[in-house]
matplotlib code that plots the C-alpha trace (Angstrom):
import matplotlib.pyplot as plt

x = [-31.8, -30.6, -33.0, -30.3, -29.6, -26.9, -27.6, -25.8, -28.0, -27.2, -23.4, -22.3, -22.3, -19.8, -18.4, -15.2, -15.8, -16.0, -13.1, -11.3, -13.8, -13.5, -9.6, -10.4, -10.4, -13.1, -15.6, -14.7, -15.6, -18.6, -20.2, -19.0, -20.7, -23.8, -24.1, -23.4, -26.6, -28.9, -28.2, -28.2, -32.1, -32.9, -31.3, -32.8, -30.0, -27.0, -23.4, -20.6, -17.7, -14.1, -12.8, -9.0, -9.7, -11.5, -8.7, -5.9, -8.0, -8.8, -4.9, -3.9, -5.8, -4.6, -1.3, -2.5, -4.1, -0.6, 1.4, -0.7, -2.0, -1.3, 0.6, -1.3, -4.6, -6.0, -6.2, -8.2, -11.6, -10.5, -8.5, -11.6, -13.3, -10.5, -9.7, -12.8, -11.6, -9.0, -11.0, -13.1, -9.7, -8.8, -11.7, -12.1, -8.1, -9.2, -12.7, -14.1, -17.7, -19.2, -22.9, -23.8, -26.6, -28.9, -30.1, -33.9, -35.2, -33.0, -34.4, -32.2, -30.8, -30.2, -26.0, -27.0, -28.6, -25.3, -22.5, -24.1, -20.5, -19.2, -22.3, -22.7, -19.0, -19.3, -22.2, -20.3, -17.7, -19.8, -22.4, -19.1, -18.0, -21.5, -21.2, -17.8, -18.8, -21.9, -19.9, -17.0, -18.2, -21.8, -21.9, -24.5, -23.2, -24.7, -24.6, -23.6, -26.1, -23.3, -24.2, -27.4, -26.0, -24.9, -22.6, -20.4, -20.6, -19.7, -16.7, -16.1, -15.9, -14.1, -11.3, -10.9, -10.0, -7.1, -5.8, -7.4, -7.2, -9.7, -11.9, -10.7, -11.1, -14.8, -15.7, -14.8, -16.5, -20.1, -19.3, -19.2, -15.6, -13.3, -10.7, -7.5, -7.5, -4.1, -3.0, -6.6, -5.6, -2.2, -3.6, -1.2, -2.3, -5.6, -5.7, -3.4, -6.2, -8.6, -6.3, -6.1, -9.5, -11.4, -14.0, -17.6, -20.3]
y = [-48.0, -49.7, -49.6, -49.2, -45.3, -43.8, -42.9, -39.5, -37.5, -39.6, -38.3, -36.4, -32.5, -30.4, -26.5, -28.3, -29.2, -33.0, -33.7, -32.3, -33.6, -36.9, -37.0, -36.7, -39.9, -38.3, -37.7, -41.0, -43.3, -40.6, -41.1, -45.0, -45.5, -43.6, -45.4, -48.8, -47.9, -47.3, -49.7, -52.7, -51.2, -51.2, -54.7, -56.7, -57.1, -56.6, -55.4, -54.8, -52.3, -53.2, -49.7, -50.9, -52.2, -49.1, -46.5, -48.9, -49.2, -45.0, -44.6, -46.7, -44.6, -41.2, -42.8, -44.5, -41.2, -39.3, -41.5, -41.7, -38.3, -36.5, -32.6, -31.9, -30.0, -31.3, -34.9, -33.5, -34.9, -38.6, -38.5, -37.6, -40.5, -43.0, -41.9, -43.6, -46.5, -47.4, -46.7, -49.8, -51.1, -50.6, -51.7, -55.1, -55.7, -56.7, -56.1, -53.7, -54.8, -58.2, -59.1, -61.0, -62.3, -62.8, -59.2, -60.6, -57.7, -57.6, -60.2, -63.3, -63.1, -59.3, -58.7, -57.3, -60.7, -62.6, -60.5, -58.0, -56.6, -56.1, -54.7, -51.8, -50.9, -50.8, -48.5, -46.7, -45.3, -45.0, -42.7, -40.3, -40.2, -38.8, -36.2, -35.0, -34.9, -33.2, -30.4, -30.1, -30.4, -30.7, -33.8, -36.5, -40.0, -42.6, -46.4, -48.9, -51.2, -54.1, -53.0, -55.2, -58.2, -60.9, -62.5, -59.6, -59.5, -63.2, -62.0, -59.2, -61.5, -64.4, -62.1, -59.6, -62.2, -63.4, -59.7, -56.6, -54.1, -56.0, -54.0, -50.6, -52.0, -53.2, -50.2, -48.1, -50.4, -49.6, -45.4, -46.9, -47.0, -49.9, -50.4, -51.6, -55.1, -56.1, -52.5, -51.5, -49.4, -47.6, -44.4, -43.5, -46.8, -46.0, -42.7, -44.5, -47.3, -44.2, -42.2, -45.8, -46.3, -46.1, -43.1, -43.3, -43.1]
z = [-9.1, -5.8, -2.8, -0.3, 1.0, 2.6, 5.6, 5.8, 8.1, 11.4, 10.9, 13.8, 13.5, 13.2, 12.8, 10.8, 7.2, 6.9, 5.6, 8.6, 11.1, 9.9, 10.3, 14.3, 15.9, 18.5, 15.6, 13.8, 16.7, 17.6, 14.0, 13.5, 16.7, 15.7, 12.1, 13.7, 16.3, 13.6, 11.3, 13.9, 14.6, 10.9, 10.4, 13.5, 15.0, 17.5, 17.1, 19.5, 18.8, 19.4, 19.9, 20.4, 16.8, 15.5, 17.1, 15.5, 11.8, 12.1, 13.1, 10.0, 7.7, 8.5, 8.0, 4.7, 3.9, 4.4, 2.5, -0.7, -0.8, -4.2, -4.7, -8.0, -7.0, -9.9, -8.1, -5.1, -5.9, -6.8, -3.8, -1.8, -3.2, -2.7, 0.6, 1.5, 0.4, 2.3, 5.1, 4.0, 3.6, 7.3, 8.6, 7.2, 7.7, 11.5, 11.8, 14.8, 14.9, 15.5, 14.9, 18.1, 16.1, 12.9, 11.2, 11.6, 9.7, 6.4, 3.6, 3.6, 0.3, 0.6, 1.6, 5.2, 6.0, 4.2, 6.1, 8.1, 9.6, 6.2, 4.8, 7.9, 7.5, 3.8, 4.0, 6.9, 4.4, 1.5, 3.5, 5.1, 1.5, 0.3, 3.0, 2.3, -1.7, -1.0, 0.9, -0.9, -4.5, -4.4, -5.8, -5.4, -5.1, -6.7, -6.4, -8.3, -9.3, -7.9, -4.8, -4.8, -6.3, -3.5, -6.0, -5.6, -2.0, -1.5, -3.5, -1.5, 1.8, 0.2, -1.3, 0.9, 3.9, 1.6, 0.7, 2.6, -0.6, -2.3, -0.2, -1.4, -5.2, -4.2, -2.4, -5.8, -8.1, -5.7, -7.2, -10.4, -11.5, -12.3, -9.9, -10.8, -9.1, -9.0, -6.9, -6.0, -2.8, -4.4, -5.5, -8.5, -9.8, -10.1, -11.9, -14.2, -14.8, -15.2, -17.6, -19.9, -20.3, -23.2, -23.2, -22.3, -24.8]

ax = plt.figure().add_subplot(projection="3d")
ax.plot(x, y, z, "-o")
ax.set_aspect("equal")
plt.show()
C-alpha cells in the first residue's frame, strides 16, 4: 500500500455537492489554493500560483467537461472519475504553479522531491476526485501502487511535455485502470478500452 494520502479534508466547504461546487471557478481557485498551501508546508518548500493560468486551465475543463460528457446515465460514475483527469490534463498543458525552490522535506528519490509541481497538482485532482466519490457513491479511492514508483513519474514529465493528454492517461492508471494511450483524454475511447478488456480474476 502507498504511503502517500489524499489530502481531502483541507477542501474548501461547501452547502453544494462537490461536483457542483467544483465547477465554480470561486471554489476551484479557493481549494487549489488551499491544497497548494499545505502541501508546500508538508514538502519544505515554496510555490507561487499563476492565477491567469489557473482561471484559463479551470475554464478549459468546464469546456472539456461539456464536450465529452456522456447522455447514458449508466456512464455517470466513470465520467466522474475521468473528469478528474482532464483536469490533470489542463493543468499540466501550461502549468499554474512554480516551486521557487527544493521540497527540503520530501525524500530525494520520492516524486515530490523529483517534480514537485507535477506531483501537488497530481495529488490536487486525485484528492477532489476522492471527495466527489466519497459523496456521490460512497466509494473509497484507492491508489495505484504506480503511484510510488519514480520511473513512472519521469515518464509522466517527459511525455506529457510532448502531448498534454498523457496526463489524463497517467492520472487514470494511479485509480488502477488502464488508459488507452493513444486517445487517453477522449472519453468514448476509454470505456471502449474498458468494455475490450479481458475480465479480472
Amino acid at each position: 500500500m502507498s504511503e502517500i494520502k489524499l489530502n481531502t479534508g483541507v477542501l474548501p466547504a461547501t452547502n453544494e455537492p462537490l461536483r457542483i461546487a467544483v465547477r465554480r471557478m470561486r471554489w476551484f481557485k479557493q481549494a487549489f489554493q488551499r491544497f497548494v498551501e499545505v502541501t508546500a508546508r508538508d514538502l519544505g518548500c515554496t510555490f507561487e500560483i499563476d492565477d491567469v493560468k489557473l482561471a484559463a486551465a479551470f475554464m478549459r475543463w468546464l469546456n472539456a467537461v461539456e464536450i465529452q460528457r456522456p447522455a447514458d446515465k449508466s456512464e455517470r460514475k466513470a465520467f466522474f472519475e475521468f473528469a478528474a483527469a482532464l483536469v490533470l490534463r489542463e493543468l499540466t498543458a501550461d502549468l499554474p504553479l512554480k516551486a521557487t525552490g527544493p521540497a527540503t522535506l520530501a525524500d530525494s528519490n520520492s516524486a515530490a522531491a523529483f517534480w514537485p509541481e507535477g506531483y501537488c497538482c497530481t495529488l490536487f485532482c486525485l484528492s477532489v476526485h476522492a471527495a466527489a466519490m466519497e459523496q456521490e457513491f460512497h466509494d473509497q479511492t484507492a491508489l495505484d501502487p504506480a503511484i510510488d514508483d519514480l520511473r513512472h513519474w519521469w515518464s509522466f514529465k517527459e511525455n506529457t511535455m510532448q502531448d498534454t493528454s498523457f496526463s489524463s492517461g497517467f492520472l487514470q492508471m494511479l485509480l488502477g485502470h488502464q488508459p488507452n494511450w493513444m486517445m487517453p483524454d477522449v472519453f468514448r475511447a476509454r470505456i471502449k478500452s474498458d468494455l475490450g478488456a479481458p475480465p479480472q480474476n
